[in-house]
N, C-alpha and C positions, 0 to 999 in steps of 0.2 A: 545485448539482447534488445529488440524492438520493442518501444514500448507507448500506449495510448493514455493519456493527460487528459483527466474529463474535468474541468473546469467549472462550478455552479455558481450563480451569480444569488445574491441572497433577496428575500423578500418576504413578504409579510405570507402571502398564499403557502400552504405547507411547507412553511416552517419547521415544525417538528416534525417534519417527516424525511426518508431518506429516499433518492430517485434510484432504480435499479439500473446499471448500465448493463444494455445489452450488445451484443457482440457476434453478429451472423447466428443470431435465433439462439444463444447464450447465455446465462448469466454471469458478468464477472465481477460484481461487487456493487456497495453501495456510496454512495453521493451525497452528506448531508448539506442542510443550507451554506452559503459561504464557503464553500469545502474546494479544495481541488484533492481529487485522487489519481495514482497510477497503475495501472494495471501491465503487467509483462502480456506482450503477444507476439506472435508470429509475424513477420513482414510480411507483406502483399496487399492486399484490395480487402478491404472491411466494409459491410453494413454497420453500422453502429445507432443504436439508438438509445432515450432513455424512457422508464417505463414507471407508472404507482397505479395500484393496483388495475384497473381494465382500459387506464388514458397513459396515452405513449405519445410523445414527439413524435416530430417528420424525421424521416429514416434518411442518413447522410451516407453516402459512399467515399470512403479517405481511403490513401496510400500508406500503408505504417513503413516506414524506411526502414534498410537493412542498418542496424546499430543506431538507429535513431529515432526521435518519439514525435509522436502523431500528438494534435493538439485540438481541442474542442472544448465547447465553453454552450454552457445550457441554462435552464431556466424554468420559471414561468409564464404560461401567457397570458397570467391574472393579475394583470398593475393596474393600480390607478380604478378608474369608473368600472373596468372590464371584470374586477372582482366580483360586482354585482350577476354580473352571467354568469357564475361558476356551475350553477344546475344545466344550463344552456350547453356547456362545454362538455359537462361530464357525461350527458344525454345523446346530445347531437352531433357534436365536435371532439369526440374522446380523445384521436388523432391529433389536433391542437391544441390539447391540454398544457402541452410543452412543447419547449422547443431546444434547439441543438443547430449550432454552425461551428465551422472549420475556424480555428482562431488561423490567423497568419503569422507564418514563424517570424 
């Protein structure tokens, strides 16, 4: 079975919180800090993105191979100084709240 590898890289910004991964307007589970999880999907062409409550990452288009798994690795986009803008984000930039790229195999 095909399957998609969400990756989270850990950090002080929601922490205790778990990110939703979504899946062509789906839910298919959760993501906590540090976390890698796998989810079973279909092969072919995915939107994938990740989501807490009304702020979502940039939306990634990946291949999920036939018997083989698709890899991605996400986060926050509140390190460092950029914590201080978290109202800024959540307000303005809900969309870059997080973020999401294609690891390479």
């Amino acid at each position: 079975m095909s399957k998609l590898r969400i990756s989270r890289d850990s950090g002080y910004a929601d922490r205790a919180r778990k990110y939703m991964v979504m899946c062509e307007g789906k839910a298919l589970g959760k993501v906590g800090n540090g976390e890698s999880v796998e989810f079973d999907v279909p092969p072919g062409e995915k939107e994938v993105y990740l989501k807490v409550d009304w702020c979502r990452s940039n939306k990634v288009r990946i291949n999920v191979p036939t018997e083989g798994t698709a890899q991605l690795s996400g986060g926050s986009n509140l390190r460092g100084p950029r914590i201080m803008l978290a109202i800024v984000y959540v307000l303005f930039k809900p969309h870059d709240y997080l973020w999401l790229t294609v690891q390479a195999d």
